[in-house]
Biopython code that builds the backbone (N, CA, C, O; Angstrom):
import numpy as np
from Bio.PDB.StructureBuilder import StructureBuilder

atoms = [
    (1, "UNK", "N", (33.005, 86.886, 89.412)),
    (1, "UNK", "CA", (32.567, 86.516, 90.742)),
    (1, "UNK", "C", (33.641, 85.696, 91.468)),
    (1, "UNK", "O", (33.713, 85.674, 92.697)),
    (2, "UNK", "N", (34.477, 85.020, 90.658)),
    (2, "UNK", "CA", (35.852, 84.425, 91.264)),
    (2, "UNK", "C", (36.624, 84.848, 91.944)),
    (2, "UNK", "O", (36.993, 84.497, 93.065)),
    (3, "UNK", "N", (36.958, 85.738, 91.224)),
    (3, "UNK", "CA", (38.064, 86.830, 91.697)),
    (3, "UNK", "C", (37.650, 87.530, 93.034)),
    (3, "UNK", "O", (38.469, 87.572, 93.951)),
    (4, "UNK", "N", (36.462, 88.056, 93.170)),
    (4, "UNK", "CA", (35.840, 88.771, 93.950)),
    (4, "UNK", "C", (35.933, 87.928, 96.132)),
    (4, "UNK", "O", (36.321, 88.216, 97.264)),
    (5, "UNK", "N", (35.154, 86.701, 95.223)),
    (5, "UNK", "CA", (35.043, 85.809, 96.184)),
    (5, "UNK", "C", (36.654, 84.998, 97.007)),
    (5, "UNK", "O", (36.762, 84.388, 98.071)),
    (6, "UNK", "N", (37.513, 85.290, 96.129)),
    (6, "UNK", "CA", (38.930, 84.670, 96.490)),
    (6, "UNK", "C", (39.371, 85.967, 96.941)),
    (6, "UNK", "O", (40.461, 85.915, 97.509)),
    (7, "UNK", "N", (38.821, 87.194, 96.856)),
    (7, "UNK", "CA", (39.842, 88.421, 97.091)),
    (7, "UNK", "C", (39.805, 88.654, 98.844)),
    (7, "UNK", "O", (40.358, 89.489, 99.561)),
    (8, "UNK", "N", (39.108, 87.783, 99.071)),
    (8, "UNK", "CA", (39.037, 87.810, 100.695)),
    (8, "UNK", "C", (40.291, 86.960, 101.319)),
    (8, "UNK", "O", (40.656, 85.875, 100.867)),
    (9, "UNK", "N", (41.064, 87.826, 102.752)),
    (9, "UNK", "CA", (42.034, 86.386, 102.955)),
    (9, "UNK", "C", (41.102, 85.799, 103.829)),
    (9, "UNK", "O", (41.336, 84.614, 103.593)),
    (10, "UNK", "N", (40.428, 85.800, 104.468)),
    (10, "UNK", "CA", (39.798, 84.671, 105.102)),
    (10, "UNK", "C", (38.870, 83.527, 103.770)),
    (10, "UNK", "O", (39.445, 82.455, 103.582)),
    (11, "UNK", "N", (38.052, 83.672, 103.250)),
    (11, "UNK", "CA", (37.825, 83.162, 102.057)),
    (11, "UNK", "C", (39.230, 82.352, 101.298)),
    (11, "UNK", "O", (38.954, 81.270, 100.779)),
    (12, "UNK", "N", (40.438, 82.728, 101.222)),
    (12, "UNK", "CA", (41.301, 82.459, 100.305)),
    (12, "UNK", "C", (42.279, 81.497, 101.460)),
    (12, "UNK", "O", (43.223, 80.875, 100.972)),
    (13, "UNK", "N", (42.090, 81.416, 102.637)),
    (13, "UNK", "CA", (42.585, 80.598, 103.886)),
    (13, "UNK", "C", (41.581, 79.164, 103.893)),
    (13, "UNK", "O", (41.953, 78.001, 104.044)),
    (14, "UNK", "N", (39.991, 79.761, 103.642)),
    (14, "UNK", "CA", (39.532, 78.548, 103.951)),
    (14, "UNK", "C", (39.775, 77.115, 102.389)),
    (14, "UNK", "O", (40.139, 75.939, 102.372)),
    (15, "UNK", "N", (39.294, 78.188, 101.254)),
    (15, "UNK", "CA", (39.773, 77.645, 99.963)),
    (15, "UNK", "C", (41.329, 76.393, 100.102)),
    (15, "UNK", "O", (41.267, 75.204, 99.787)),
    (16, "UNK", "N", (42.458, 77.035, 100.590)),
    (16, "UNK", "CA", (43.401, 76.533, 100.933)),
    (16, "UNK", "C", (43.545, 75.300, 101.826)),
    (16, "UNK", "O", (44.169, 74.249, 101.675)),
    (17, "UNK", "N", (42.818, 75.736, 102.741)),
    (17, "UNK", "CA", (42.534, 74.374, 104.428)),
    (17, "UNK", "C", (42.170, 73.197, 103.358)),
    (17, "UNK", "O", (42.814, 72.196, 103.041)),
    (18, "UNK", "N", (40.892, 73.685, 102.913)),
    (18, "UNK", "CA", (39.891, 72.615, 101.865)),
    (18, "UNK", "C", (40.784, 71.930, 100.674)),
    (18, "UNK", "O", (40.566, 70.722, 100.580)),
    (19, "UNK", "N", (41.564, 72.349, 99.918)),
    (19, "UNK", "CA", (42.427, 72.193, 98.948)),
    (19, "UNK", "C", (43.879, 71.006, 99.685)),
    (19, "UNK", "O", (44.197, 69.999, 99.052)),
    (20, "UNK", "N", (44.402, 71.277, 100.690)),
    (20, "UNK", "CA", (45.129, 70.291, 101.818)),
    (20, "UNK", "C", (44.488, 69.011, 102.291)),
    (20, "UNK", "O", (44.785, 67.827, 102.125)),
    (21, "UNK", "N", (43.500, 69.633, 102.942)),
    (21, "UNK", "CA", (43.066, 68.513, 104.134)),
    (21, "UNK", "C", (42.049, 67.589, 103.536)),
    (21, "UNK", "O", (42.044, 66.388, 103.807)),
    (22, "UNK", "N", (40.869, 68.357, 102.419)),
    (22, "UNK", "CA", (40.238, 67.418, 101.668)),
    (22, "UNK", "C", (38.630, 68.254, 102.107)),
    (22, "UNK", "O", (38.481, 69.443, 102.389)),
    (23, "UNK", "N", (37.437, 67.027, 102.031)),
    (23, "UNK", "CA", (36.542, 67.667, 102.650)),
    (23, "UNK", "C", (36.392, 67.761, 104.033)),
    (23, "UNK", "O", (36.758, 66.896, 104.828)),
    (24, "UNK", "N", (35.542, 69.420, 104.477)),
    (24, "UNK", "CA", (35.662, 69.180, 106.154)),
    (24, "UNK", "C", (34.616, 69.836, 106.697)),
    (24, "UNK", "O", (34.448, 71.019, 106.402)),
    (25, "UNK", "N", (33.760, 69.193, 107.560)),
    (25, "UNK", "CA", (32.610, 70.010, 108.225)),
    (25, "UNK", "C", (32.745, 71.167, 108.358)),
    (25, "UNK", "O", (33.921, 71.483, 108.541)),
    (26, "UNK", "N", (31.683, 72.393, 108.344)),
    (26, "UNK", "CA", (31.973, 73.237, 108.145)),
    (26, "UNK", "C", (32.215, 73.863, 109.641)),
    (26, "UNK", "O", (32.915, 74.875, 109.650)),
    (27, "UNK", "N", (31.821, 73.487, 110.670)),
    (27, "UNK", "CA", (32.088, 73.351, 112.185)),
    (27, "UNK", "C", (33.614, 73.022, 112.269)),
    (27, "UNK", "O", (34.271, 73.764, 112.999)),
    (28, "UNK", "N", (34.261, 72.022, 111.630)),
    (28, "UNK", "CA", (35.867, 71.886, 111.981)),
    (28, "UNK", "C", (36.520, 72.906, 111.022)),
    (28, "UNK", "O", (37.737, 72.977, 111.191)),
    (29, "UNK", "N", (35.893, 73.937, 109.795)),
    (29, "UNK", "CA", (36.417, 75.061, 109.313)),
    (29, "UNK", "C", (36.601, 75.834, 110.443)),
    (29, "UNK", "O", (37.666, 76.254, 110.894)),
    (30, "UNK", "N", (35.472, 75.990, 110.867)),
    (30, "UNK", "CA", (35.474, 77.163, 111.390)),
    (30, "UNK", "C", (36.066, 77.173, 113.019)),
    (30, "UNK", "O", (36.009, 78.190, 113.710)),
    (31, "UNK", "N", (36.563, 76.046, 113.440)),
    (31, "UNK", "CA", (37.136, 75.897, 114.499)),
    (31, "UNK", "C", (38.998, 76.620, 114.097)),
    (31, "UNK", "O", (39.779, 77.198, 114.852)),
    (32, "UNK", "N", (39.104, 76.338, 112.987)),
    (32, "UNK", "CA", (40.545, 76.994, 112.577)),
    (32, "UNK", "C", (40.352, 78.773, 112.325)),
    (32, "UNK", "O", (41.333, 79.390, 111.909)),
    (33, "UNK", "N", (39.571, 79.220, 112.491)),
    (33, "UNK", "CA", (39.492, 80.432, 112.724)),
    (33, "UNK", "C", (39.213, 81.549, 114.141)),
    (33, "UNK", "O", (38.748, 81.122, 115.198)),
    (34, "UNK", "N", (39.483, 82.597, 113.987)),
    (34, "UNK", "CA", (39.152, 83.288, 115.194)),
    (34, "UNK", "C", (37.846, 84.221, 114.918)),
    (34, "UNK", "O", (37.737, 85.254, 115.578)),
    (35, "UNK", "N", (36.817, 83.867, 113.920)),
    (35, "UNK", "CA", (35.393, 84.293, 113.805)),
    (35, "UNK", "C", (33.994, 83.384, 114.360)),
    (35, "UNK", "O", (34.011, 82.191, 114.664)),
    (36, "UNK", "N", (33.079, 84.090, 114.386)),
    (36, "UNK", "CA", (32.286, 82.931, 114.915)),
    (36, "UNK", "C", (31.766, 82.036, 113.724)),
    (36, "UNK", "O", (31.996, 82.383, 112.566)),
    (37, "UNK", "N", (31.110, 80.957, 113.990)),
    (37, "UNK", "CA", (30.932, 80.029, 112.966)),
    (37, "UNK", "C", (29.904, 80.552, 112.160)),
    (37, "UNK", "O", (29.643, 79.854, 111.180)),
    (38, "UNK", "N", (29.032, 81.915, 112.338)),
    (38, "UNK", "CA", (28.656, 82.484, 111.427)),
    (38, "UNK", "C", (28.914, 83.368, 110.414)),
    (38, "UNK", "O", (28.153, 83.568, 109.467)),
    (39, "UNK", "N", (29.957, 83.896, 110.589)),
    (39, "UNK", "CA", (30.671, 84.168, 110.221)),
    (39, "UNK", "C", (31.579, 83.607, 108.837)),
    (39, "UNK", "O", (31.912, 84.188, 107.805)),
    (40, "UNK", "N", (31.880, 81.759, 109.487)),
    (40, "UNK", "CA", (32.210, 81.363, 108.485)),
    (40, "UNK", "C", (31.609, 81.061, 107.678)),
    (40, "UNK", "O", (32.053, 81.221, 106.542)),
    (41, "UNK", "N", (30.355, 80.498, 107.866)),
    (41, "UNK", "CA", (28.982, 80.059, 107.320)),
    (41, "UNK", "C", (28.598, 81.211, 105.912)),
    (41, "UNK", "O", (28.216, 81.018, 104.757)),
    (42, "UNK", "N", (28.928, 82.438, 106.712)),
    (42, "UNK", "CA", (28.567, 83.220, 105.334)),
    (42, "UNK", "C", (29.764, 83.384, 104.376)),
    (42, "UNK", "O", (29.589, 83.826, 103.240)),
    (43, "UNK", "N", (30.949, 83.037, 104.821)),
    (43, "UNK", "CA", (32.268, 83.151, 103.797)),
    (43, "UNK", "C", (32.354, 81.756, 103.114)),
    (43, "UNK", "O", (33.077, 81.720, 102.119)),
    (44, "UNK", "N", (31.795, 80.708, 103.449)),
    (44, "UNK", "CA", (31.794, 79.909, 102.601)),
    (44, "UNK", "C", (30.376, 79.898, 102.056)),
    (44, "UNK", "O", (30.155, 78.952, 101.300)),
    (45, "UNK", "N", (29.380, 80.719, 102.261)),
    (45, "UNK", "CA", (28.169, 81.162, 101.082)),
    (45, "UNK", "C", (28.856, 81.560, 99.829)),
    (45, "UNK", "O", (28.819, 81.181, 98.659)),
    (46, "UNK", "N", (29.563, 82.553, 100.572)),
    (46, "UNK", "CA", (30.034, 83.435, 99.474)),
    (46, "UNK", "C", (30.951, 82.573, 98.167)),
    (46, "UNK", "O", (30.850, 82.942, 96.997)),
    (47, "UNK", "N", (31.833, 81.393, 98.585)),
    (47, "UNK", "CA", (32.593, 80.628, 98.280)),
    (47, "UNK", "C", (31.891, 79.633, 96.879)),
    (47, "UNK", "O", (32.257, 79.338, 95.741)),
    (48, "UNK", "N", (30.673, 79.354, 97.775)),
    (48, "UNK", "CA", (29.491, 78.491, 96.666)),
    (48, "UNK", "C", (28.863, 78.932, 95.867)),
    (48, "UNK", "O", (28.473, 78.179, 94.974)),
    (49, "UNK", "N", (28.367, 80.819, 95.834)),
    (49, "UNK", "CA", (27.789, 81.233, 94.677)),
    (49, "UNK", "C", (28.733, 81.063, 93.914)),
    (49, "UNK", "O", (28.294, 80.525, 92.897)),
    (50, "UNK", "N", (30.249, 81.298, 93.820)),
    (50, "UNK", "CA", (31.308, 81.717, 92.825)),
    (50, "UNK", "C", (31.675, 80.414, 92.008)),
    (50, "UNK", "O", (32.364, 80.508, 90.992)),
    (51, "UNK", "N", (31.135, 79.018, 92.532)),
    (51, "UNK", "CA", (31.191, 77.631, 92.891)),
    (51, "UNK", "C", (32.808, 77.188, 92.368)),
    (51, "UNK", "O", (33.366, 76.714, 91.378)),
    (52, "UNK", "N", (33.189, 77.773, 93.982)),
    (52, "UNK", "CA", (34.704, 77.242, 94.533)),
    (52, "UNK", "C", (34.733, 76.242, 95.246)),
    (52, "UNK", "O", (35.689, 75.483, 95.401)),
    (53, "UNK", "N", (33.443, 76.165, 95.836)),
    (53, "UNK", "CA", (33.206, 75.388, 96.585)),
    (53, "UNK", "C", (31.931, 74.426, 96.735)),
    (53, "UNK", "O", (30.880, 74.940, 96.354)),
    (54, "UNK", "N", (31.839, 72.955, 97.286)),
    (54, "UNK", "CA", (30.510, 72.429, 97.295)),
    (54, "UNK", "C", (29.886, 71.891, 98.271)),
    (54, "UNK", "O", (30.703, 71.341, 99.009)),
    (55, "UNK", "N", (28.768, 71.775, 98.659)),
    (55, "UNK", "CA", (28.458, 71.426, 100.134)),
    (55, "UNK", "C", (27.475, 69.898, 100.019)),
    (55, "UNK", "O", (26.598, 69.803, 99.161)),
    (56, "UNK", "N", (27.681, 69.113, 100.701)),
    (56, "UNK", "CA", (26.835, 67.932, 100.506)),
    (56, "UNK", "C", (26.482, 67.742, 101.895)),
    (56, "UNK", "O", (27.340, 67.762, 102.778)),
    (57, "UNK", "N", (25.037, 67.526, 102.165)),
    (57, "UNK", "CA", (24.687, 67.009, 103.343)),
    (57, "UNK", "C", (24.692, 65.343, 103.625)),
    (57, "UNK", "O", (24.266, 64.471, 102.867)),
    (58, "UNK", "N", (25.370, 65.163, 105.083)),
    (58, "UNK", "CA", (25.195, 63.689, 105.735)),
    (58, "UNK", "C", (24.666, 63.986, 106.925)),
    (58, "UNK", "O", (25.208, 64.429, 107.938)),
    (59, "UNK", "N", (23.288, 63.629, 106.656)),
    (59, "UNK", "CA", (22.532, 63.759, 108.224)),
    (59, "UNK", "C", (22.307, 65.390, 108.048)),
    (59, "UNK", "O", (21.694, 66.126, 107.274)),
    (60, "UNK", "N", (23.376, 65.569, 109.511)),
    (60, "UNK", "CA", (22.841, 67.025, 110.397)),
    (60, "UNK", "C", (24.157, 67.673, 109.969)),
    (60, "UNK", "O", (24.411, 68.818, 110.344)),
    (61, "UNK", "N", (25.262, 66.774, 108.960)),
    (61, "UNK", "CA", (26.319, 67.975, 108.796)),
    (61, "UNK", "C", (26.419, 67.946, 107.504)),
    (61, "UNK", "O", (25.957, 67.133, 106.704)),
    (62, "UNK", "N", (27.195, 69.101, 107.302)),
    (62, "UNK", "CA", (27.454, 69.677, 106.533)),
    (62, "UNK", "C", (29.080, 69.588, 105.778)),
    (62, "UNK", "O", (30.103, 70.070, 106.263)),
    (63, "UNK", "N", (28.991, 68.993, 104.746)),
    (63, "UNK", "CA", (30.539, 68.988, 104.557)),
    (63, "UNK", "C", (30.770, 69.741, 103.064)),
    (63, "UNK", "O", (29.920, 69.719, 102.174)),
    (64, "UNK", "N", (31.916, 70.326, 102.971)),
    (64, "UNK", "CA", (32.597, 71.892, 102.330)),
    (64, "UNK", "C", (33.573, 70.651, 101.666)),
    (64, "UNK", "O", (34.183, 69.737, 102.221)),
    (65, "UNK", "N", (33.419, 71.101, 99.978)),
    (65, "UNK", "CA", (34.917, 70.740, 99.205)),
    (65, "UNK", "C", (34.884, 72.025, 98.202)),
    (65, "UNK", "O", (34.104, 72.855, 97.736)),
    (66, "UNK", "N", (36.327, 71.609, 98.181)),
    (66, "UNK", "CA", (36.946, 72.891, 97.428)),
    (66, "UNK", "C", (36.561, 72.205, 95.782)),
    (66, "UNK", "O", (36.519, 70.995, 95.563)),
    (67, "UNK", "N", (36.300, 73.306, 94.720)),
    (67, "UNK", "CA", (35.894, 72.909, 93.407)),
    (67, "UNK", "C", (37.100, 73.905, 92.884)),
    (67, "UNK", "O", (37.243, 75.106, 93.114)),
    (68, "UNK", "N", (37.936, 72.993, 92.090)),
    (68, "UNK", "CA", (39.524, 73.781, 91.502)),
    (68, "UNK", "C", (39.191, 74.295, 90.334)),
    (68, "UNK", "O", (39.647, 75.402, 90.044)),
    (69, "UNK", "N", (38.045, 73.375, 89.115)),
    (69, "UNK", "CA", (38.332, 74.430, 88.084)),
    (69, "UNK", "C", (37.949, 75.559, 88.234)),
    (69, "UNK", "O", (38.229, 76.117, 87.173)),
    (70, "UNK", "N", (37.397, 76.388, 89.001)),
    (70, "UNK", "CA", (37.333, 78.087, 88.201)),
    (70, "UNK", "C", (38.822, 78.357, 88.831)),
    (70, "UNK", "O", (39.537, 79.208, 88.302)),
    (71, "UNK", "N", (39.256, 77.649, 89.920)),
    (71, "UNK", "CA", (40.848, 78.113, 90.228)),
    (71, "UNK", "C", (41.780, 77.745, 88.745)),
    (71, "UNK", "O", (42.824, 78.122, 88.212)),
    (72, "UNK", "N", (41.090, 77.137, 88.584)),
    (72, "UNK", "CA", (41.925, 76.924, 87.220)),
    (72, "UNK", "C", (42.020, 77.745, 85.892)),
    (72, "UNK", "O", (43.068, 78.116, 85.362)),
    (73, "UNK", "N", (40.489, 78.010, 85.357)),
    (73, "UNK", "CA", (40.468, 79.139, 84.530)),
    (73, "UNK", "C", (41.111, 80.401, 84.803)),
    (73, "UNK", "O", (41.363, 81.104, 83.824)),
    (74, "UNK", "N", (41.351, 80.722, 85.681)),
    (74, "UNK", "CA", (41.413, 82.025, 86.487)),
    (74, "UNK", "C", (43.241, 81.951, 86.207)),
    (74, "UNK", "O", (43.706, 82.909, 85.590)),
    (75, "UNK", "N", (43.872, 81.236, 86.494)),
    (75, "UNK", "CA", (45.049, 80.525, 86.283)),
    (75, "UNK", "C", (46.036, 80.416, 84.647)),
    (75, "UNK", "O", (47.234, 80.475, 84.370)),
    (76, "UNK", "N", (44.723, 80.228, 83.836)),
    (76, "UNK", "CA", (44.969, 80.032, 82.681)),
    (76, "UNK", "C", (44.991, 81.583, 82.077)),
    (76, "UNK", "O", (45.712, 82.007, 81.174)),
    (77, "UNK", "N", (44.032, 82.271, 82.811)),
    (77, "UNK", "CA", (43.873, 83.511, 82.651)),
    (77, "UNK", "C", (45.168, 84.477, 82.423)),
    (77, "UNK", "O", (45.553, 85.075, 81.418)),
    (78, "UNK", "N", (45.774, 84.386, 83.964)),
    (78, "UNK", "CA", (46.929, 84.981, 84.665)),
    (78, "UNK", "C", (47.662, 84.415, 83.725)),
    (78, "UNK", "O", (48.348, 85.280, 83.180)),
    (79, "UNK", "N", (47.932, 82.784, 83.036)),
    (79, "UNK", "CA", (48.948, 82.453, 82.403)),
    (79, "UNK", "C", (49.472, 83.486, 81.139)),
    (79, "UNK", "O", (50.621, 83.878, 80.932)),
    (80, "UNK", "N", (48.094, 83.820, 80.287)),
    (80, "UNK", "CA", (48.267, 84.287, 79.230)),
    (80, "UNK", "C", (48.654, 85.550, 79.565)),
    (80, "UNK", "O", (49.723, 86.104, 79.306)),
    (81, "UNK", "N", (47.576, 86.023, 80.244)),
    (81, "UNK", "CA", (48.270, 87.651, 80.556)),
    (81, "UNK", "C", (49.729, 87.931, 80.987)),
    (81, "UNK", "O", (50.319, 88.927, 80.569)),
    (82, "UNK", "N", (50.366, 86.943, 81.921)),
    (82, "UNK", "CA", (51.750, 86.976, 81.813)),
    (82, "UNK", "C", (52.741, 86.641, 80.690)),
    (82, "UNK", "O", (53.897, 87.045, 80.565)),
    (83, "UNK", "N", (52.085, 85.868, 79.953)),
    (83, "UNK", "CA", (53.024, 85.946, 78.362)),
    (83, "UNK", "C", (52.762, 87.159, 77.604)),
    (83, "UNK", "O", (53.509, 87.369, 76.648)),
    (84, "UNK", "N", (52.116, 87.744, 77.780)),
    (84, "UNK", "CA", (51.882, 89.217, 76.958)),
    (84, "UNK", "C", (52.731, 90.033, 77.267)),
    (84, "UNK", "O", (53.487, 90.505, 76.418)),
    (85, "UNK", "N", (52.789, 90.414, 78.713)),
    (85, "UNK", "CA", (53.512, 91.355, 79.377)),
    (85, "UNK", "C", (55.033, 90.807, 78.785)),
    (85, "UNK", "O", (55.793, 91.575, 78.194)),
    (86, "UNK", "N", (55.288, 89.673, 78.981)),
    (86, "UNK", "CA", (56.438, 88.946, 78.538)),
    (86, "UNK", "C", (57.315, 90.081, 77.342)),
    (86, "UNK", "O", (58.334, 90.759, 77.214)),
    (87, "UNK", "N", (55.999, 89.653, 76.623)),
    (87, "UNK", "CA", (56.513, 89.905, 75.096)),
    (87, "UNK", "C", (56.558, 91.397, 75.276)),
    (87, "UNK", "O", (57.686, 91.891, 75.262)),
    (88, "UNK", "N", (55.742, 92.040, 75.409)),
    (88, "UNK", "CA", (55.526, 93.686, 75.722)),
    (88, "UNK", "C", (56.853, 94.159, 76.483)),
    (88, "UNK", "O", (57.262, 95.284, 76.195)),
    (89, "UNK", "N", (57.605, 93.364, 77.482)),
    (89, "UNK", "CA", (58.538, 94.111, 78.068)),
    (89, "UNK", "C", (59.988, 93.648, 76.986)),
    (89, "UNK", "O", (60.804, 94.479, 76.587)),
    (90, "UNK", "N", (60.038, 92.254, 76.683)),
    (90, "UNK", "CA", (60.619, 91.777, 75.744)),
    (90, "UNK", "C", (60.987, 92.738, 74.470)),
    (90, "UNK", "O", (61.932, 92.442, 73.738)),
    (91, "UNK", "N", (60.233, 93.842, 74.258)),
    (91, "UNK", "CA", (60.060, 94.604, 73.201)),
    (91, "UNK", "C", (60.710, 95.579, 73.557)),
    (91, "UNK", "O", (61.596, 96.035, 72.834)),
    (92, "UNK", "N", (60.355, 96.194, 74.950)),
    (92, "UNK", "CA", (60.808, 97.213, 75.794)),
    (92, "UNK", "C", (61.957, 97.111, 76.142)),
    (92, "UNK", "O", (62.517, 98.164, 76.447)),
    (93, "UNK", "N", (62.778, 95.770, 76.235)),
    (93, "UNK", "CA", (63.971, 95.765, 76.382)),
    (93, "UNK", "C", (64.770, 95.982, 75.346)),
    (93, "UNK", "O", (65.735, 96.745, 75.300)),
    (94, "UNK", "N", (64.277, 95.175, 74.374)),
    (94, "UNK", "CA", (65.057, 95.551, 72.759)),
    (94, "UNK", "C", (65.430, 96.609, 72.086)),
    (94, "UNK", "O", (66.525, 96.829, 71.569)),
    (95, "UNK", "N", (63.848, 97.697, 72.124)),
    (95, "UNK", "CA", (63.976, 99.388, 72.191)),
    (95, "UNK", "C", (64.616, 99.561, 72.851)),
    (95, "UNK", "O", (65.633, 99.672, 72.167)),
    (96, "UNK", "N", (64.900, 99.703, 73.834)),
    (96, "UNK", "CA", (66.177, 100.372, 74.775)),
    (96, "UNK", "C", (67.581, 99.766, 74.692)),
    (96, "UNK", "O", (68.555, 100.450, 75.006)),
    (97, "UNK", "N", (67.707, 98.523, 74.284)),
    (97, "UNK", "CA", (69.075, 98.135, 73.777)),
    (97, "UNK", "C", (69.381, 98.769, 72.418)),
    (97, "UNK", "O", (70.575, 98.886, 72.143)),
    (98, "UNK", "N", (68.702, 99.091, 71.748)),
    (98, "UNK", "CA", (68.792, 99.776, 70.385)),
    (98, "UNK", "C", (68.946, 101.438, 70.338)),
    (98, "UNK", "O", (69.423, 102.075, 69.398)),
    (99, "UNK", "N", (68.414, 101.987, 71.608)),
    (99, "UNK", "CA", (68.704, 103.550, 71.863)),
    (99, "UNK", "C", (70.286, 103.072, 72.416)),
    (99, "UNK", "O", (71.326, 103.508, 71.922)),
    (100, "UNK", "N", (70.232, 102.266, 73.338)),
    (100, "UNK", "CA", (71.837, 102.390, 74.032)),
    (100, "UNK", "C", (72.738, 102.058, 72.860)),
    (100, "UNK", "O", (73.915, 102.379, 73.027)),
    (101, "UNK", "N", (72.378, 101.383, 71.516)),
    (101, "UNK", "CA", (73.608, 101.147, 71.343)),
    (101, "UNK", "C", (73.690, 102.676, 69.735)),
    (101, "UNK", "O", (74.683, 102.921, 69.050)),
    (102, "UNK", "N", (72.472, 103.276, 69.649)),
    (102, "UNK", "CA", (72.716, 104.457, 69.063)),
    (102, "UNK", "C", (73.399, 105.782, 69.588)),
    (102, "UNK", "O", (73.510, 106.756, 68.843)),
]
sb = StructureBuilder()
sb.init_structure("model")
sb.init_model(0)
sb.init_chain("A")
sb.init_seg("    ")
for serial, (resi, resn, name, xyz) in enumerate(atoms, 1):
    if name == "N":
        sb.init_residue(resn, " ", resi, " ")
    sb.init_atom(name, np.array(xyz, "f"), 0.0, 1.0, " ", f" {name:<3s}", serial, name[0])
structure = sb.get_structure()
């Protein structure tokens, strides 16, 4: 559901704003965009099922923070899978230094 929910660039813009600036009404999100504020309202729904994000009420507003660990698992994820490939091409290079030098 991470992946899914970050695969949006508007979703993956607001994640970012939030990650910079800190927490921010969801009215001054959506003033940095060119959608209507319902719009954003449902991209940062989408943001909180995946819980990237968290919403706390004061009063009548609404304020949006970014939640890093699943950015993080997700991260750790990519880490490993890039040491594999590592080794996998690492291998691929060796085989082929070993045909070139036969």
């Amino acid at each position: 559901m991470v992946l899914k929910a970050a695969s949006d660039p508007t979703r993956r813009a607001i994640l970012t704003l939030l990650a910079q600036e800190g927490p921010l009404r969801v009215t001054d999100i959506a003033r940095r965009f060119d959608i209507s504020l319902n719009s954003v309202s449902k991209h940062i729904k989408v943001l909180e099922n995946a819980s990237l994000v968290t919403r706390r009420t004061e009063w009548r507003e609404h304020m949006i923070e970014v939640q890093m660990a699943p950015l993080s698992e997700i991260d750790q994820w990519f880490a490993e899978l890039r040491s594999i490939w590592a080794l996998r091409l690492d291998a691929l290079e060796a085989a082929l230094e070993e045909d070139k030098d036969d």
